[in-house]
Jmol script that loads the backbone (N, CA, C; Angstrom):
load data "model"
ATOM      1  N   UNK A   1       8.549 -62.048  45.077  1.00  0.00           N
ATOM      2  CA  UNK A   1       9.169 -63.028  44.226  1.00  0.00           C
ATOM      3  C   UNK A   1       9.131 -62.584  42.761  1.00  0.00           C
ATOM      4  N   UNK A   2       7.740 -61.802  42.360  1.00  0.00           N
ATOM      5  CA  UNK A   2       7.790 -61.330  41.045  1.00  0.00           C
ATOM      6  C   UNK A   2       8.699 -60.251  40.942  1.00  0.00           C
ATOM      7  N   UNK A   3       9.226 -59.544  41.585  1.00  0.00           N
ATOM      8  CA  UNK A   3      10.033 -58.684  41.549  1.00  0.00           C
ATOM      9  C   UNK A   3      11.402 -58.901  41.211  1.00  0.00           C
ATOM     10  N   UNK A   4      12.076 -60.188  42.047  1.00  0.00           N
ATOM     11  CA  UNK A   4      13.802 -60.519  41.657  1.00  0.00           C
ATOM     12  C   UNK A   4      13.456 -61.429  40.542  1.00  0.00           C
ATOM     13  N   UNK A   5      12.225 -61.837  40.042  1.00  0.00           N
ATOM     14  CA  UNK A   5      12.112 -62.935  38.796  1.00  0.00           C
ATOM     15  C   UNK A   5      12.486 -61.044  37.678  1.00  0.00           C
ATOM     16  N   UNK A   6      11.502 -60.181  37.642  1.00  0.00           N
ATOM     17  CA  UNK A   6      11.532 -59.394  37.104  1.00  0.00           C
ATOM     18  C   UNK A   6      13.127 -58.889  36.946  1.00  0.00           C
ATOM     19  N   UNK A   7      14.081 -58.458  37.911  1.00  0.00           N
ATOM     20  CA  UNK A   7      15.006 -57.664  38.133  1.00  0.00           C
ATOM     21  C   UNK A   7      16.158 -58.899  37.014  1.00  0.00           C
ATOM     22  N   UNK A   8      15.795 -60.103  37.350  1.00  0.00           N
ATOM     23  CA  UNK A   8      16.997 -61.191  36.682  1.00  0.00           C
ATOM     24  C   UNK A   8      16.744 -61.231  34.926  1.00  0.00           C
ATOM     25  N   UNK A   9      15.609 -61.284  34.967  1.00  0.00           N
ATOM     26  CA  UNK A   9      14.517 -61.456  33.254  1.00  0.00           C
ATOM     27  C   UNK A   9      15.050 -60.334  32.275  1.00  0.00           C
ATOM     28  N   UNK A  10      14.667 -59.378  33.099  1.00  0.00           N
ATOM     29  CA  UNK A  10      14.584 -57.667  31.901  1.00  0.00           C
ATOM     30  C   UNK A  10      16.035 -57.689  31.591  1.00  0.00           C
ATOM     31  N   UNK A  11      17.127 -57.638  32.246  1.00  0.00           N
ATOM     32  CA  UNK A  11      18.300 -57.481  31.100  1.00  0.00           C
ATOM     33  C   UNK A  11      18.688 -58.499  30.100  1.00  0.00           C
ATOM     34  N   UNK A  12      17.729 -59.935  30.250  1.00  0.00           N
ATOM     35  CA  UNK A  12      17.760 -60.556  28.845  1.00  0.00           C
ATOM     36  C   UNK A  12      17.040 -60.177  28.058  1.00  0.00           C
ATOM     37  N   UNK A  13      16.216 -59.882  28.645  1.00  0.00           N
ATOM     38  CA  UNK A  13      14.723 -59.228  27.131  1.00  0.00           C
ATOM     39  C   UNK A  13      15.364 -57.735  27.294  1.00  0.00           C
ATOM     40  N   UNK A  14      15.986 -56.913  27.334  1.00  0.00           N
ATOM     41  CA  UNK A  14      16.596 -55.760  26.854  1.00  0.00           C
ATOM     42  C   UNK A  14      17.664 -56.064  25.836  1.00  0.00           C
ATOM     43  N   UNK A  15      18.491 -57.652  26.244  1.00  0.00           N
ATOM     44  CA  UNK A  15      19.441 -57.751  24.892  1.00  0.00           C
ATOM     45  C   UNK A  15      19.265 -58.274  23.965  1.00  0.00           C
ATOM     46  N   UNK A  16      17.921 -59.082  24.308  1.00  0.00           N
ATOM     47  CA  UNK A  16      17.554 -59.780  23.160  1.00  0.00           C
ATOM     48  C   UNK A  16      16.545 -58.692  22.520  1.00  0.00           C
ATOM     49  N   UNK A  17      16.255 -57.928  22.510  1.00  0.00           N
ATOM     50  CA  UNK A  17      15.405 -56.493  21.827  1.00  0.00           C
ATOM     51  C   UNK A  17      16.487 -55.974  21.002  1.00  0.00           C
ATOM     52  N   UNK A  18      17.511 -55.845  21.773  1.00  0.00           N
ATOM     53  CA  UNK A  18      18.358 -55.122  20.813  1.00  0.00           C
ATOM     54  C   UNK A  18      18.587 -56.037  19.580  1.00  0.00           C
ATOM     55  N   UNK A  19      19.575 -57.322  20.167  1.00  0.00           N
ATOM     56  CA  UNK A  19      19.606 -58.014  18.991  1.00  0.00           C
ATOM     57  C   UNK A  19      18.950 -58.502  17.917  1.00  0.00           C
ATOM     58  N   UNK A  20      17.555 -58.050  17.897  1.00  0.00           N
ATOM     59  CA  UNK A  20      16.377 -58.459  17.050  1.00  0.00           C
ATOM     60  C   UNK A  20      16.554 -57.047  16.430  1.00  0.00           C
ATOM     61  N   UNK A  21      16.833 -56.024  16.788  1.00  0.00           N
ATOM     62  CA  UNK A  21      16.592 -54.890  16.520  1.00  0.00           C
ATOM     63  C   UNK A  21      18.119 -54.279  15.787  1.00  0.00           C
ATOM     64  N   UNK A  22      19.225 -55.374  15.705  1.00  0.00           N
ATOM     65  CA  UNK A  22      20.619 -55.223  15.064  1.00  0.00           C
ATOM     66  C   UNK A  22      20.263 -55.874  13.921  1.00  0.00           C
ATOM     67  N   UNK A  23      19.706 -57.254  13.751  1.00  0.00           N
ATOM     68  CA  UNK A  23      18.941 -57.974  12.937  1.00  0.00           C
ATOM     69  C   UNK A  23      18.245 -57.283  12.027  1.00  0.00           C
ATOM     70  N   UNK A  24      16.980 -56.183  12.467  1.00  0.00           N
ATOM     71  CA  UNK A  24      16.356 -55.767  11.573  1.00  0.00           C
ATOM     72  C   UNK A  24      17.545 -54.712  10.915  1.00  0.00           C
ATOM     73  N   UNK A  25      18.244 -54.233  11.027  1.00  0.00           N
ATOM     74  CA  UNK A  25      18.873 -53.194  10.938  1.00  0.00           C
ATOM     75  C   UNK A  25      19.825 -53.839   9.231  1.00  0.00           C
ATOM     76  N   UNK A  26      20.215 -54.947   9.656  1.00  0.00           N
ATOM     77  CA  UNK A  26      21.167 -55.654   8.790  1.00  0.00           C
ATOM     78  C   UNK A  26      20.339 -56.078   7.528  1.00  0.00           C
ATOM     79  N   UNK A  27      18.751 -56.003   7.891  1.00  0.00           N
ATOM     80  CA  UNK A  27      17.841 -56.366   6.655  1.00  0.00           C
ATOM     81  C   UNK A  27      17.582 -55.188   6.466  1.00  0.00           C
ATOM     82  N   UNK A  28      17.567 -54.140   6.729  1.00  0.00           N
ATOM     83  CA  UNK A  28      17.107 -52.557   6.376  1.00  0.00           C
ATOM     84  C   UNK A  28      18.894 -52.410   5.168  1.00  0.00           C
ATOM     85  N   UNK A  29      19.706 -52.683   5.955  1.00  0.00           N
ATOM     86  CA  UNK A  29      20.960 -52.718   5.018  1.00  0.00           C
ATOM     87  C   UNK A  29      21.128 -53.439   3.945  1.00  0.00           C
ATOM     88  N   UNK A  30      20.677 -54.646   3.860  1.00  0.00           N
ATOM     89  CA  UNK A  30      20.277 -55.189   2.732  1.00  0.00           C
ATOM     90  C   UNK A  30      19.686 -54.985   1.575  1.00  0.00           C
ATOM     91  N   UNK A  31      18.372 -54.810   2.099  1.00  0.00           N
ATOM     92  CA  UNK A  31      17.779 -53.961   1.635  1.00  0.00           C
ATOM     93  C   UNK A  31      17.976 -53.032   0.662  1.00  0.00           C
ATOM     94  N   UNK A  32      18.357 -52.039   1.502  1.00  0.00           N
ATOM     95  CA  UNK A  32      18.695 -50.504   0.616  1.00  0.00           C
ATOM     96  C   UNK A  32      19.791 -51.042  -0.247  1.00  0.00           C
ATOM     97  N   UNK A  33      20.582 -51.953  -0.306  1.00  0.00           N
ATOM     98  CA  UNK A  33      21.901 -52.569  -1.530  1.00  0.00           C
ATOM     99  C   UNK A  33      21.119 -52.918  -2.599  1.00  0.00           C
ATOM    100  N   UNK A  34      19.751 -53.683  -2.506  1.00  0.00           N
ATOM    101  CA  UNK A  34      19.388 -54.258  -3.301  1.00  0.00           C
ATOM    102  C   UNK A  34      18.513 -53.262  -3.999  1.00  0.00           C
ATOM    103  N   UNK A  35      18.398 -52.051  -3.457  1.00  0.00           N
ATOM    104  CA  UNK A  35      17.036 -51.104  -3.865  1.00  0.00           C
ATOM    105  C   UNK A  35      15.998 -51.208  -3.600  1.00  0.00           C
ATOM    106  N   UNK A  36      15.371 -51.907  -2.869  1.00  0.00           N
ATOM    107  CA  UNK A  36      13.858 -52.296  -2.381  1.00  0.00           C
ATOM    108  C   UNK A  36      14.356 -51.189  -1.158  1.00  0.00           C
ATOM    109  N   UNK A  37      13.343 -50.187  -1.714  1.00  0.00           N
ATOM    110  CA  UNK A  37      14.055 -48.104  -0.606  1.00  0.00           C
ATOM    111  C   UNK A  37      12.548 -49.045   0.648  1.00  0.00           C
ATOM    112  N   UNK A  38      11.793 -49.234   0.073  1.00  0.00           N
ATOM    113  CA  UNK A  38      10.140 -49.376   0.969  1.00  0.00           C
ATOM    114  C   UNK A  38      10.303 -50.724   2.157  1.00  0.00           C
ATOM    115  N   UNK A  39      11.293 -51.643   1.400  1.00  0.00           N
ATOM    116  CA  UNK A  39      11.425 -52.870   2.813  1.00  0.00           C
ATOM    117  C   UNK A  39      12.368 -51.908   3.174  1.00  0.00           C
ATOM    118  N   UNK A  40      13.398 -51.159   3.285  1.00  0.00           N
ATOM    119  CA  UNK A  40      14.597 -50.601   3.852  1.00  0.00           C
ATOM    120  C   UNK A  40      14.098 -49.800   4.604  1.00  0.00           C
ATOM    121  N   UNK A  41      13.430 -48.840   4.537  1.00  0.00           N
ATOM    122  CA  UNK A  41      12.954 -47.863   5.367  1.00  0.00           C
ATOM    123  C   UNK A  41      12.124 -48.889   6.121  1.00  0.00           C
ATOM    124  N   UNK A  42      11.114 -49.622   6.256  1.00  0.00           N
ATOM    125  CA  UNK A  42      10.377 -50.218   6.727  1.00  0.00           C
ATOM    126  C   UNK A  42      10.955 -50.797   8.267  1.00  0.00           C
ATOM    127  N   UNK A  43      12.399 -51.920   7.774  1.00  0.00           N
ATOM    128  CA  UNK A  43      12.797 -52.130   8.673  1.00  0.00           C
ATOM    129  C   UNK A  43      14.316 -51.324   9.414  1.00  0.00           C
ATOM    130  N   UNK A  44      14.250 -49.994   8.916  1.00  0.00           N
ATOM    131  CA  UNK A  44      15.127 -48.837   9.051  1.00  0.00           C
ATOM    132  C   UNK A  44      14.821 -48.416  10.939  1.00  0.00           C
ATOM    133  N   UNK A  45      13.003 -48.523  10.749  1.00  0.00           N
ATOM    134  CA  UNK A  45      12.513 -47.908  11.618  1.00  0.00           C
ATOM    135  C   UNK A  45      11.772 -48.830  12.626  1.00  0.00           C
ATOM    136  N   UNK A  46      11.844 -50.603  12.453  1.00  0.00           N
ATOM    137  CA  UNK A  46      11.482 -50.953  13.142  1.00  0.00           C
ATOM    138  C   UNK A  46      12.935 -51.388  14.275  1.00  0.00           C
ATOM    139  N   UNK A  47      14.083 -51.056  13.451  1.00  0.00           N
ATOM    140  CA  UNK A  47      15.020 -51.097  14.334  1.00  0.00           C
ATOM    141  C   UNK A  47      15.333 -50.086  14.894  1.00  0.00           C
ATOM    142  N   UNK A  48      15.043 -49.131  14.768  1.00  0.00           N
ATOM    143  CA  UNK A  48      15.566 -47.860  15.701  1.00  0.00           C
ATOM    144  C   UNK A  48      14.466 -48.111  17.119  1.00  0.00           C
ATOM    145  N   UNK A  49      13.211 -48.144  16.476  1.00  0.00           N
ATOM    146  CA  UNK A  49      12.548 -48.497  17.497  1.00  0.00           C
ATOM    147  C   UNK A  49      12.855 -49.478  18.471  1.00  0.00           C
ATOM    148  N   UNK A  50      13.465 -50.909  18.247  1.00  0.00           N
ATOM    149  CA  UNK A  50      13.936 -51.662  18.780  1.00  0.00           C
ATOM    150  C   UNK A  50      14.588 -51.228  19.989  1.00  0.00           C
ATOM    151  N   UNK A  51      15.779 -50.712  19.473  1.00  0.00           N
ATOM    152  CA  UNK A  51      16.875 -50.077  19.998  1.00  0.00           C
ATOM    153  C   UNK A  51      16.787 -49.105  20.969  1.00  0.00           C
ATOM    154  N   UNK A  52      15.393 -48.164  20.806  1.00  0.00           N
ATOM    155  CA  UNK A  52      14.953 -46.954  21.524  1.00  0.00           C
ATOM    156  C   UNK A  52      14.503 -48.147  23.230  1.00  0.00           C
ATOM    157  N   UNK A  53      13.433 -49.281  22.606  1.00  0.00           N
ATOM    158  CA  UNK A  53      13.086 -50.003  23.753  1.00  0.00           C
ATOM    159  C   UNK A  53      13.928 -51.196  24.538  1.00  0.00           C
ATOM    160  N   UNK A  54      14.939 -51.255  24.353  1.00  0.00           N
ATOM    161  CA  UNK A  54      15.997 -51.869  24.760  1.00  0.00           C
ATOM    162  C   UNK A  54      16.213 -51.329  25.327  1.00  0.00           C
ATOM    163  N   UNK A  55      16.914 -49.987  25.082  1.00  0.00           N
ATOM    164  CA  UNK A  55      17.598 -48.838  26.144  1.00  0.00           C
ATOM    165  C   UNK A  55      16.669 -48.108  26.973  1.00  0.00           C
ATOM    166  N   UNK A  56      15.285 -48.340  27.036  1.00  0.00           N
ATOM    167  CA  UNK A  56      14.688 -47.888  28.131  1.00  0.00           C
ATOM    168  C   UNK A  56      14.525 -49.103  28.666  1.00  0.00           C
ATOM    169  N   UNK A  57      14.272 -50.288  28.385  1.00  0.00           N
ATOM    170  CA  UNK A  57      14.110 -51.711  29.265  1.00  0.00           C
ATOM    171  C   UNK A  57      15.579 -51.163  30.506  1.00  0.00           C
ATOM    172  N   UNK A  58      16.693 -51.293  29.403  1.00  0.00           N
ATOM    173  CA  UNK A  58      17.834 -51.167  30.321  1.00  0.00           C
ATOM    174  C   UNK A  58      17.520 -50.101  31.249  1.00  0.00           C
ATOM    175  N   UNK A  59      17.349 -48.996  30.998  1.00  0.00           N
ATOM    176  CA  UNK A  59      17.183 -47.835  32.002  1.00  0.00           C
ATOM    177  C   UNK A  59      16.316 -48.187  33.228  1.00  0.00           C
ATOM    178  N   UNK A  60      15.277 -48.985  32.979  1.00  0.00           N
ATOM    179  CA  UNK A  60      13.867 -48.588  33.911  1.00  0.00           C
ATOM    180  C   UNK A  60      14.415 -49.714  34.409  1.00  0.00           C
ATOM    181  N   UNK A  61      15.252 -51.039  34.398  1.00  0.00           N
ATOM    182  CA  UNK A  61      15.792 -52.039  34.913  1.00  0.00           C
ATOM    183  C   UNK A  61      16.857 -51.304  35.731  1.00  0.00           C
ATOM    184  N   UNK A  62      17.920 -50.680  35.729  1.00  0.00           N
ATOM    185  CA  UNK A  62      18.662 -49.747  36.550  1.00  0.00           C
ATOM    186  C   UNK A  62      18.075 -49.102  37.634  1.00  0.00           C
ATOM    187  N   UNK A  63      17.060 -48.443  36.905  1.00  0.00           N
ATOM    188  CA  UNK A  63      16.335 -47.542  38.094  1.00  0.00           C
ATOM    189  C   UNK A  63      15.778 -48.311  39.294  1.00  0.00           C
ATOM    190  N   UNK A  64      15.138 -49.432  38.971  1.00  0.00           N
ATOM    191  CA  UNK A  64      14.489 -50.589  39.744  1.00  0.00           C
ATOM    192  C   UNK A  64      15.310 -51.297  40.627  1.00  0.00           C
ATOM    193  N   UNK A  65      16.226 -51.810  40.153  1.00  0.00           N
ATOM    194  CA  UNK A  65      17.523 -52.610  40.618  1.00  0.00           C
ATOM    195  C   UNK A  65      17.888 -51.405  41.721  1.00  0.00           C
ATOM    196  N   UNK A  66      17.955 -50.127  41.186  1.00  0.00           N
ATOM    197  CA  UNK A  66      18.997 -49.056  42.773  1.00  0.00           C
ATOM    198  C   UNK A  66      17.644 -49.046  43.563  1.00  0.00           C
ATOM    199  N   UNK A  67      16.163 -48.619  43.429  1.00  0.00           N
ATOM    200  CA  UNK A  67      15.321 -48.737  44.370  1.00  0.00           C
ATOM    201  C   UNK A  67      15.311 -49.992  45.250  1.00  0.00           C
ATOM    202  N   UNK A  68      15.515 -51.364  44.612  1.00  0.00           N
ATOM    203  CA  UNK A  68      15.095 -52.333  45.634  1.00  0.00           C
ATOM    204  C   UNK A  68      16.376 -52.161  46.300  1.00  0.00           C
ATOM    205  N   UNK A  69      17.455 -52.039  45.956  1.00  0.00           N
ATOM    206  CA  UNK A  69      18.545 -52.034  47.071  1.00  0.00           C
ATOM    207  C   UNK A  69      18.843 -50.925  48.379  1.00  0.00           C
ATOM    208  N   UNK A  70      18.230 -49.794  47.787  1.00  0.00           N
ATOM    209  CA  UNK A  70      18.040 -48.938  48.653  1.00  0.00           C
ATOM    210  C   UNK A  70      16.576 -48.621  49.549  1.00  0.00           C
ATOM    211  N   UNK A  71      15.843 -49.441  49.376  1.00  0.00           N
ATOM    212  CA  UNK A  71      14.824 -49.776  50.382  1.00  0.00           C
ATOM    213  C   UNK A  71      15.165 -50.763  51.859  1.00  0.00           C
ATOM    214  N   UNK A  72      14.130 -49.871  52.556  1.00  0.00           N
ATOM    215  CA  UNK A  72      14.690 -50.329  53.834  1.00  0.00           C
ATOM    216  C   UNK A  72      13.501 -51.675  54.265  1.00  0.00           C
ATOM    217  N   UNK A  73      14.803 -52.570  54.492  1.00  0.00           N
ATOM    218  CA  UNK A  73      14.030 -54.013  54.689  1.00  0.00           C
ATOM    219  C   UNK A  73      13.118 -54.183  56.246  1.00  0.00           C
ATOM    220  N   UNK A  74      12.056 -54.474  56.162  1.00  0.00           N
ATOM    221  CA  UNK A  74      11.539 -54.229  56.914  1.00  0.00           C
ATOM    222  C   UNK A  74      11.123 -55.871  57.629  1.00  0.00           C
ATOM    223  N   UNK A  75      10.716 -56.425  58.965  1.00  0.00           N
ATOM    224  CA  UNK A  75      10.272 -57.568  58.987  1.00  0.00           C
ATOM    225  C   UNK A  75      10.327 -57.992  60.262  1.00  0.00           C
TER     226      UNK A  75
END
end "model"
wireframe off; spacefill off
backbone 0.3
color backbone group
């Protein structure tokens, strides 16, 4: 049961990572307009990071999703 709760969950918390992580991105842009270089870089890199863990949420959610379907049901 924790498993299809898991398989349904992770591609919202993969888009909502990103979008927190488009968010920081738009305050890193801000930012650097206004010249504050130290909040800009700051949140320069907490959005890339974001973005890096989104797209592995997504990935390792793919990978998971083709294993349970290609397991043989047993019972």
């Amino acid at each position: 049961m924790l498993v299809r709760l898991l398989l349904v969950a992770v591609p919202f918390l993969a888009a909502l990572t990103v979008g927190i992580a488009l968010f920081y991105l738009y305050g890193a842009v801000l930012a650097a307009r206004q010249g504050n270089t130290p909040f800009a870089l700051l949140y320069g890199v907490l959005s890339v990071g974001g973005i890096a863990l989104g797209v592995a949420l997504w990935r390792t959610w793919r990978k998971a999703r083709e294993s349970v379907r290609s397991a043989p049901r047993g019972g």
